[in-house]
Structures are given as structure tokens and as C-alpha cells.
N, C-alpha and C positions, 0 to 999 in steps of 0.2 A: 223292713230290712230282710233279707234274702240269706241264706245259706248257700255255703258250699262245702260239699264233702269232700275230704283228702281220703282216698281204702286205698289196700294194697293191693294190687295184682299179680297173685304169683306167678301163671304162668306166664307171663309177660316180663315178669321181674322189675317192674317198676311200679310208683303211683299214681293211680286215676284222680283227675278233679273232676265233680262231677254234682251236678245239683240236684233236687230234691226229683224223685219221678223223671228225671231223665234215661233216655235209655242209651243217650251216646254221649262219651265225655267231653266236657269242655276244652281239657290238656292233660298230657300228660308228665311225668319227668319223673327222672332215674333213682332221685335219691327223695325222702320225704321232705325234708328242707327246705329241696328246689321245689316239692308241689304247694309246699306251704305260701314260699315266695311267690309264685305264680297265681296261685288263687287269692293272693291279694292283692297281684297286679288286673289279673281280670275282673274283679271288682271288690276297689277299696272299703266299699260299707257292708261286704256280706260278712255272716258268723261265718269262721272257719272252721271246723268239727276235724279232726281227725281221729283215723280208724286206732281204739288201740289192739294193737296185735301180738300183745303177751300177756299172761295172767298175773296180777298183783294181789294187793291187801283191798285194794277201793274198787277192781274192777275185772274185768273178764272181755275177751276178743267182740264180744259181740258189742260193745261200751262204747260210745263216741268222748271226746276229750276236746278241751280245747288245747291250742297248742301252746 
């Protein structure tokens, strides 16, 4: 089973999907949601990880999540 990562892109102001050691992304989209939705359209069996990008009680920006 394969992964895909959902991060944010600031200066871009949208999200990257993008897989493990890739250097170009798969898709991108505006809001986190839709990158969610998209990385499960481009494929239904990978893990989806997204970035988190605020600090909590469980975790810190640099922390993958599932969605």
C-alpha cells in the first residue's frame, strides 16, 4: 500500500498531494478537504497523511495525521 501526503503550501496558498520522495506533485487544490478528496480519487488504496499545521496537546507542524 502506498502513501500520499496532503502539506500546505504557503506561498502558493494551497495543498500539495504528493508522494513519498517525489519531487513534483501529483495535484494540487485550494482548500485541504479538496486535497483530501483528490488523493483518494488518485488512488483509492494509498494512506493519506496530512500535514498538521498548528501546535496541539498530541502534536507539533512537523507531525503527519491521518485525516
Amino acid at each position: 500500500m502506498g502513501k500520499l501526503f496532503v502539506e500546505r503550501r504557503p506561498e502558493e496558498g494551497d495543498y500539495a498531494i504528493r508522494r513519498p520522495g517525489a519531487e513534483r506533485i501529483s495535484g494540487h487544490e485550494s482548500t485541504q478537504a479538496e486535497a483530501i478528496e483528490r488523493a483518494r480519487e488518485i488512488d483509492p488504496n494509498a494512506a493519506v497523511l496530512v500535514e498538521r499545521v498548528r501546535y496541539t496537546d498530541r502534536g507539533h507542524p512537523d507531525k503527519w495525521r491521518r485525516p
